[in-house]
N, C-alpha and C positions, 0 to 999 in steps of 0.2 A: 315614674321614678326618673330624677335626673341626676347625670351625674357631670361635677365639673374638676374640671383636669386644673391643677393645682392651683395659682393664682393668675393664671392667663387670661382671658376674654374668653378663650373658644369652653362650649361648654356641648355634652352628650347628654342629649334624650333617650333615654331610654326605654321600650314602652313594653310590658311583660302583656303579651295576648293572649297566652295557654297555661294551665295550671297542671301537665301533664309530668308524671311522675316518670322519670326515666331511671332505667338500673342499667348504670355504668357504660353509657352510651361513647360510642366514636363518633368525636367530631369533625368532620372533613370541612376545608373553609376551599370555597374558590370565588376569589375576589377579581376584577377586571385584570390585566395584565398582558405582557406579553402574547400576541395572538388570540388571548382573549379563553387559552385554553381551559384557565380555570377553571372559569363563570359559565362557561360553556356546558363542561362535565357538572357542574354543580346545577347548573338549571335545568338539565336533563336527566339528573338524577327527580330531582324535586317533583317534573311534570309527571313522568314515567311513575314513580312512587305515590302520586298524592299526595307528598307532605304538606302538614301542616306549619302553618306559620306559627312562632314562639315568644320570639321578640322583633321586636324593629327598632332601628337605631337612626338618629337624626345628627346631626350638628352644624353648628352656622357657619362650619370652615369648608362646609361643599360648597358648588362654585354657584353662584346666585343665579340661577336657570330654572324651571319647569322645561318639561318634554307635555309633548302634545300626543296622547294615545289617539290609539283606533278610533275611541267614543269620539276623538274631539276636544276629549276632557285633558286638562293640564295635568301636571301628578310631578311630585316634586322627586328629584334623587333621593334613594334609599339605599340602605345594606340592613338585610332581614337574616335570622337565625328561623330555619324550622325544624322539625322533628318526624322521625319516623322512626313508627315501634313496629317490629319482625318477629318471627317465633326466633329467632334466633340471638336476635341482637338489636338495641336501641341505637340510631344517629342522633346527630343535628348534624344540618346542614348548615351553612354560611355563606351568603352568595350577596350580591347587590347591585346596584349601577353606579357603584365608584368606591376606591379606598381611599383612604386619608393620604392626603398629597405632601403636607409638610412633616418632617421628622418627627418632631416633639408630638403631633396629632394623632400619627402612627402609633407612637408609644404608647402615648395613652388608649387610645383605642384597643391594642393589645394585651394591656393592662385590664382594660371593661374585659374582655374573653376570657382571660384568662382567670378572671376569678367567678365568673358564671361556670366557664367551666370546671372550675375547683368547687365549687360551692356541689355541682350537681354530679361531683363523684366521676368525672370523665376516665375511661381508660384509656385514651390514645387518643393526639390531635394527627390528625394527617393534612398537611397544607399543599394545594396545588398550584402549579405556575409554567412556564413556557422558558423555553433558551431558544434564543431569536439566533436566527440563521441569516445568511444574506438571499438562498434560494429553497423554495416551498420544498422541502423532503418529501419522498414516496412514501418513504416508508418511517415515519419516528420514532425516533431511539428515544428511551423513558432515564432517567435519573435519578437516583437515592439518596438522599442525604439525612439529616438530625441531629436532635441530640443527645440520641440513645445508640450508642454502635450495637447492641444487642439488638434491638428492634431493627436496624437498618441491613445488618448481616444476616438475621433470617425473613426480612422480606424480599432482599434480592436474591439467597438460596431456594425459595420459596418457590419465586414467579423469572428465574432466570432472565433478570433485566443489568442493567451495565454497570461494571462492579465501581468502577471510579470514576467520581464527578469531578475530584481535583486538577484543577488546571481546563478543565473543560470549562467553568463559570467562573464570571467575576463574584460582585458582592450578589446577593440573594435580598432584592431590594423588594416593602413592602410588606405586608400584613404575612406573606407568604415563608418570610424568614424572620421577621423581629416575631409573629405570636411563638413558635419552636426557640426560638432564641432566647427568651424572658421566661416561659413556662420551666413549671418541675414536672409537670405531664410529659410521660414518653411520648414525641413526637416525631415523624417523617415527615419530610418533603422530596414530593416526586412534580420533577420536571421533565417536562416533555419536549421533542423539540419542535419549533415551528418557523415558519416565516419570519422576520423580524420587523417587518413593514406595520407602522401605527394603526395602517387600516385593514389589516388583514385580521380575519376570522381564522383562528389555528382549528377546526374540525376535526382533521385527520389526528393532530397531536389529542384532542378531548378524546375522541375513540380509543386511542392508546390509554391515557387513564381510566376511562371508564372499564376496558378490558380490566385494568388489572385488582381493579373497586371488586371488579365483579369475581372475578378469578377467588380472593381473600377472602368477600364476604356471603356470596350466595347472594346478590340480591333478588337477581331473578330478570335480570335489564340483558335485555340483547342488544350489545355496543353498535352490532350494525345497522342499527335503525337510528342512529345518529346523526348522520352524513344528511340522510331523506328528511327527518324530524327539523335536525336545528338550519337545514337550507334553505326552509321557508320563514323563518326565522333571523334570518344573515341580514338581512336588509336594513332590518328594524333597530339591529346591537351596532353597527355598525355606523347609522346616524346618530345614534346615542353617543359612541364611541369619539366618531368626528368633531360633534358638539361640545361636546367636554374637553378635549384634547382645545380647541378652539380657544375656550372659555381660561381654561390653563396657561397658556400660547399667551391670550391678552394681558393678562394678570401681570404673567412676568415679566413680558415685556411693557409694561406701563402704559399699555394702548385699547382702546376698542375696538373691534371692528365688525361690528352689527350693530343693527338698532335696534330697541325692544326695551 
């Protein structure tokens, strides 16, 4: 399945992997970002759970690179949707090694979610993301917003997290506030807070969402094994993280600087 964003050049691949029937799943998206706290919480939900892969999404406005895995082997950037069915409650997850960097990309990209997730009956998007700080916090403070004030009112009476994000954040840039912003799906976004440094891994702030994933849903993930889990792991998101930032870096500034 492809799909192309109106009469631009840039076009989405789309590739459906699982034919898995979902009833009224939550889908939580955590895409690169700020301290990287999303992508964080969302791939350790993934590993911890076994999910499965659902779809994968491609397009030619990621930044013309392969990464070199463990194998040796090349493997190009992705953002993959997976799925996980509970006695309790169906997800998808949303995770990847980049989001769409220019505006209009973005849009459409959340435009592709957002009618997957309308097509398959979603009850709630939950998007996660970071507020950059100028020093690592001990202890992170989590954030609420959407744009459903009902859903936001009883999630922070809920799980007694901090009633106003006003004036605390600027814009809400990224998959993380245009998918809630475009959707008619009740949507949250919880920010958490973290270092604001390009190269830094927010952990501490992912523990913090993952608590409160966990607190809502039962999933059955003990957040403190996060810190242990994703530290051996910090190395690998973090040269990914570099290189793309790099690749981005050159781009706009109309220069190269590598060779390859």
């Amino acid at each position: 399945m492809r799909a192309t964003a109106g009469n631009t050049k840039m076009s989405w691949k789309i590739t459906k992997l699982n034919n898995e029937n979902l009833k009224e799943p939550v889908l939580i998206a955590g895409l690169p970002g700020i301290g990287n706290v999303g992508k964080i919480c969302a791939d350790f939900i993934i590993e911890e759970l076994k999910a499965k892969k659902m779809f994968s999404f491609f397009s030619n406005s990621f930044p013309n690179s392969v990464f070199v895995n463990e194998k040796n082997l090349i493997e190009l950037p992705s953002i993959t949707m997976h799925f996980i069915s509970t006695k309790k409650k169906d997800f998808l997850i949303l995770t990847g090694d980049i989001q769409p960097q220019e505006e209009k990309d973005c849009y459409d990209f959340c435009a592709i979610i957002d009618k997957i997730a309308s097509d398959m009956k979603t009850s709630k998007i939950i998007t996660l993301g970071g507020i950059g700080l100028r020093e690592e916090p001990a202890s992170p403070k989590v954030f609420a917003s959407g744009n459903s004030k009902k859903e936001i009112l009883e999630f922070i009476k809920a799980h007694n997290i901090e009633k106003n994000i006003f004036g605390i954040v600027g814009p809400i840039m990224g998959v993380s506030g245009v998918l809630p912003g475009i959707t008619k799906i009740p949507s949250l976004i919880l920010l958490a807070e973290t270092f604001g440094h390009p190269l830094y891994a927010g952990i501490k702030g992912a523990r913090e969402l993952l608590k409160l994933l966990e607190e809502e849903y039962r999933l059955g993930i003990d957040a403190t094994k996060i810190e242990n889990e994703m530290k051996a792991r910090e190395e690998d998101l973090l040269k990914k993280t570099k290189k793309l930032r790099e690749i981005t870096d050159a781009k706009q500034e109309k220069t190269i600087s590598y060779i390859g």
